[in-house]
C-alpha positions as CSV (number, residue, x, y, z in Angstrom):
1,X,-88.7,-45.5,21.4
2,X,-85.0,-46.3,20.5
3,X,-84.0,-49.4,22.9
4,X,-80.2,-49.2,23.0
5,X,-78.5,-49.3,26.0
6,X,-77.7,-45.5,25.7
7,X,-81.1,-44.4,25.2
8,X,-82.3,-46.3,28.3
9,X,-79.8,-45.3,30.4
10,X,-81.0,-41.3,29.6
11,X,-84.2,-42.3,30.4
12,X,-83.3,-43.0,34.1
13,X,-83.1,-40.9,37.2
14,X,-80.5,-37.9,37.7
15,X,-80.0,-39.2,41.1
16,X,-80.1,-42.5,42.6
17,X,-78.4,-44.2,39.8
18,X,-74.8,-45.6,41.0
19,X,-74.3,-47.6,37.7
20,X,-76.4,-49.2,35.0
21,X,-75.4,-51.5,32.5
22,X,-76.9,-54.6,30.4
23,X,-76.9,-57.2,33.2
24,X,-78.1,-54.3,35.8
25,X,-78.5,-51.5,38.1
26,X,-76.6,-50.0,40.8
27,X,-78.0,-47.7,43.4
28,X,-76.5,-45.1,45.5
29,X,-76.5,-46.1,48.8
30,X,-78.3,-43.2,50.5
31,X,-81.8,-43.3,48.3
32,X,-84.2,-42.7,50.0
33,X,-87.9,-44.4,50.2
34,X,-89.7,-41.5,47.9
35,X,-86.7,-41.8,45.5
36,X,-86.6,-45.8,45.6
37,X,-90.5,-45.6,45.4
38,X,-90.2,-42.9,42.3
39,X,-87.7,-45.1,40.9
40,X,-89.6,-48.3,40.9
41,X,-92.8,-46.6,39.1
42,X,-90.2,-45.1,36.6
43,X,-88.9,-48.3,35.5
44,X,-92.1,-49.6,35.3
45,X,-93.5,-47.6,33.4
46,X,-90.0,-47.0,30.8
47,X,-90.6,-51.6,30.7
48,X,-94.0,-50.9,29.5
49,X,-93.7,-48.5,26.9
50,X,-90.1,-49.8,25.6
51,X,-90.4,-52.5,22.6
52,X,-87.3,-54.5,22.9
53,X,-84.5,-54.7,25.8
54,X,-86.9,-56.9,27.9
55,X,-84.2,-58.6,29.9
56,X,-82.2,-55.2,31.1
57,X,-85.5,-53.5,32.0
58,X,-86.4,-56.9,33.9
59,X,-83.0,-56.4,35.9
60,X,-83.0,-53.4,36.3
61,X,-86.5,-53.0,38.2
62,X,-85.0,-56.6,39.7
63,X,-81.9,-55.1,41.6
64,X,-84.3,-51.6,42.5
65,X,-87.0,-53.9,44.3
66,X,-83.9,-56.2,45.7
67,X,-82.7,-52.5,46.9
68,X,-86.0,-52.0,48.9
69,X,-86.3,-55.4,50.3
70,X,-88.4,-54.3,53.4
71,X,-90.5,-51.8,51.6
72,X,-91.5,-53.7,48.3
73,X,-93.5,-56.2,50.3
74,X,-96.8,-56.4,49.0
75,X,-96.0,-53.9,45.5
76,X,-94.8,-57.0,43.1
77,X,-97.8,-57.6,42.0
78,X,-98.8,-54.1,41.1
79,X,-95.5,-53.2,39.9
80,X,-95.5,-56.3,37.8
81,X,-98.7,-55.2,36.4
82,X,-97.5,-51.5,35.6
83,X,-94.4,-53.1,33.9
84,X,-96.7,-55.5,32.0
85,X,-95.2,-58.2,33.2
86,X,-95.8,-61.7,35.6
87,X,-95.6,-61.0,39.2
88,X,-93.5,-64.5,39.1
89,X,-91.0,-63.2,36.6
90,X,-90.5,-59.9,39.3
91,X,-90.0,-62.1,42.3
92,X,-87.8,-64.4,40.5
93,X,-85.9,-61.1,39.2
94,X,-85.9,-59.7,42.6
95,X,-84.4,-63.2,44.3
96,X,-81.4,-63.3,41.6
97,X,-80.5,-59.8,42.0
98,X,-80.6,-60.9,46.1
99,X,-78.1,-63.8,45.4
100,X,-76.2,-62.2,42.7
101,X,-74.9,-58.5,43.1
102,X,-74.3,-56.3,40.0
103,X,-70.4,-56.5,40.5
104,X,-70.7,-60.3,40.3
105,X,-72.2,-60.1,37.5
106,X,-70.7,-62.0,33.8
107,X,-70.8,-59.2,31.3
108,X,-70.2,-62.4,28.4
109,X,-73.6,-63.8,29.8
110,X,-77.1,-62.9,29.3
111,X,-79.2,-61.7,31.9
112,X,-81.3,-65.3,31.4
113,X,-77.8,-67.0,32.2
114,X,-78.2,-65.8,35.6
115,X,-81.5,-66.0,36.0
116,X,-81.1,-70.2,35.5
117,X,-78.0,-69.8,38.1
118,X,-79.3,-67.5,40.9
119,X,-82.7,-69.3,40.9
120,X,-80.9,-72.8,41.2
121,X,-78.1,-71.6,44.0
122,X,-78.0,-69.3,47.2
123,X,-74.3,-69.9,47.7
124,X,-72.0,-67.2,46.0
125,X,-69.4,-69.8,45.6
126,X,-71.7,-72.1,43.9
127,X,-73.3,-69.6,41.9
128,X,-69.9,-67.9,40.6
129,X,-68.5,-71.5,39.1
130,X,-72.1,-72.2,37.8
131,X,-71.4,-68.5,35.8
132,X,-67.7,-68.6,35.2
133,X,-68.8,-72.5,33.9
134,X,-71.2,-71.4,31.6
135,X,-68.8,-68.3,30.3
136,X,-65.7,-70.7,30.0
137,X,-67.6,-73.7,27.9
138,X,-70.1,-70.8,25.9
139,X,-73.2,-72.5,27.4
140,X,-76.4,-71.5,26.1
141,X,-79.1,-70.9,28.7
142,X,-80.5,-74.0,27.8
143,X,-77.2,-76.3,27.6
144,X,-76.7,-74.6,31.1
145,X,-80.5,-75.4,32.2
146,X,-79.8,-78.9,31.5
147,X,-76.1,-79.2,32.9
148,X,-78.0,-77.6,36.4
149,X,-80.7,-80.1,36.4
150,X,-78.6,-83.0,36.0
151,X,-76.4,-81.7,38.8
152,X,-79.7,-81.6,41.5
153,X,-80.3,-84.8,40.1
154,X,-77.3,-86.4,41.9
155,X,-77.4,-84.4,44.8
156,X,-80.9,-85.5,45.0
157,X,-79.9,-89.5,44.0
158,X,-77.1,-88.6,47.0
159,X,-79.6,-87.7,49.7
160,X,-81.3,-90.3,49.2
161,X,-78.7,-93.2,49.2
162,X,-77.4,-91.7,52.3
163,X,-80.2,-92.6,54.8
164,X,-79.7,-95.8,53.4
165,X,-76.2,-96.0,53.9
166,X,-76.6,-95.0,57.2
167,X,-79.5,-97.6,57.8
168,X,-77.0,-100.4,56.4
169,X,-73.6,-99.1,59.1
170,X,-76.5,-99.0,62.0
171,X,-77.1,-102.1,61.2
172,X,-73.9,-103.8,61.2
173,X,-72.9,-102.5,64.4
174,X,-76.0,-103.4,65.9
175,X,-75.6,-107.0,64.9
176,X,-71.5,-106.4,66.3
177,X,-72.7,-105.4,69.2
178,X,-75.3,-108.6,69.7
179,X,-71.8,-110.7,68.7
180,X,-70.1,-109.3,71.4
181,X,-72.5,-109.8,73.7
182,X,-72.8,-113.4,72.8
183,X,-69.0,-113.9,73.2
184,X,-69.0,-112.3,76.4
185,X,-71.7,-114.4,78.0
186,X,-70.2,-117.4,76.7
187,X,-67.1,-116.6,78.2
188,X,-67.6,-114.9,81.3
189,X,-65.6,-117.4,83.5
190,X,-63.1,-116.7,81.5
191,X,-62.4,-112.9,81.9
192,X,-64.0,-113.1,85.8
193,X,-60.5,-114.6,86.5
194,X,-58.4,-111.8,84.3
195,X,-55.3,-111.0,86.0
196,X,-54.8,-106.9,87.2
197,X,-52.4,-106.4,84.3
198,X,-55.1,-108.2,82.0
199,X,-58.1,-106.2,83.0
200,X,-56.6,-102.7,82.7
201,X,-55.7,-103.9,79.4
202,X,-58.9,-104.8,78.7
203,X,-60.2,-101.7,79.7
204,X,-57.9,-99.4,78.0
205,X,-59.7,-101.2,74.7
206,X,-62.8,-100.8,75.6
207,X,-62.0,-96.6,77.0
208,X,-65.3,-95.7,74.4
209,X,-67.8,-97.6,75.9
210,X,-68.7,-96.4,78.9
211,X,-69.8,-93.1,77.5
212,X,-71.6,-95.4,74.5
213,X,-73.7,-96.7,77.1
214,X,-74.4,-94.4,79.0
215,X,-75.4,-92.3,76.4
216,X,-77.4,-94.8,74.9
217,X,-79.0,-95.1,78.5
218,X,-79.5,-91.5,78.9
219,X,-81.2,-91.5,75.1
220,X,-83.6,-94.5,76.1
221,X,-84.6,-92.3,78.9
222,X,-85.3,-89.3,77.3
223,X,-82.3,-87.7,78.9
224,X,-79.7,-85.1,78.3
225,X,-76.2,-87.1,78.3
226,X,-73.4,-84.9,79.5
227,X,-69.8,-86.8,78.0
228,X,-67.5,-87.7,81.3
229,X,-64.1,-85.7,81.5
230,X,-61.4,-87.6,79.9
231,X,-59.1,-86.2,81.9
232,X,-61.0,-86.9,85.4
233,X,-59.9,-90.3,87.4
């Protein structure tokens, strides 16, 4: 069998088909479940029995069981087997046609391009500069498989620095607080004998900690803390 685009394309469905191309398939939006079931055996079968064009048939039966999300539970695995393929490389074919629609799609790229982008991201953002990258610089799949990896790997190295930062600023305000405390104590005959003008001064500086202990009072308790009104005398 002749595996040009053409030829495959003539081999589909009158009906159903909205648009098919290299990189995918387009369905019309009122197919129903017989003609999305119908569909799905047909492009099994046609990846079967075609030598060649692996990754469009791949696509293709991706974005028709991406089309049936609530009715291909459960049929990967045979429709993997009628296609003679991995029921891995169907649900990973189903998850990027999810994440990356057939009009997003970068007609300079291979269909493995997006298969190493829609597997790594779920944000369409995300995944449209990881295509539009790999399209501007001419990426091969690996290049762009190795650019993605090291990216997770400092978002990874991130993640975990930040508990740690955070450990380090609990800290320091812990030990702040035990300072204050200190000075406080040692002082206290000191500020008992603040003048009016002095203590509203005083406590104009220190407006955020009432609500910091009493939420830290409510949290020791196992309590909900509701914030005072700012604006309430």
């Amino acid at each position: 069998m002749r595996t040009d685009l053409q030829q495959l394309v003539a081999e589909l469905p009158a009906t159903g088909i909205a648009r098919a191309s290299r990189l995918g398939l387009a369905l019309g939006p009122q197919l129903d479940q017989d003609s999305w079931r119908q569909l799905v055996a047909h492009l099994a079968r046609l990846t079967r029995t075609t030598t060649g064009a692996r990754q469009t048939l791949t696509a293709w039966l991706g974005d028709a069981l991406a089309y049936g999300e609530l009715s291909c539970r459960g049929r990967i695995t045979t429709c993997a087997s009628e296609a003679g393929l991995e029921p891995g490389t169907l649900r990973n074919a189903k998850m990027v046609c999810g994440r990356i629609p057939v009009s997003c799609r970068h007609d300079a790229l291979t269909w493995t391009h997006h298969c190493e982008v829609g597997l790594a991201f779920a944000d369409p953002g995300e995944i449209e500069q990881w295509l539009r990258l790999a399209e501007e610089e001419k990426l091969t799949t690996g290049d762009l498989r190795r650019r993605i990896r090291a990216h997770q790997a400092r978002a990874r190295n991130i993640a975990v620095k930040a508990p740690s930062l955070r450990s380090v600023v609990i800290f320091q305000l812990m030990r702040d607080l035990r300072a204050t405390c200190r000075m406080l104590g040692q002082n206290r005959d000191l500020w008992r004998h603040w003048s009016p003008a002095a203590a509203q001064s005083a406590l104009q500086e220190l407006r955020d900690l009432p609500d910091f202990v009493d939420e830290l009072r409510a949290r020791a308790l196992g309590r909900v803390f509701v914030p005072r009104d700012p604006q309430a005398n």
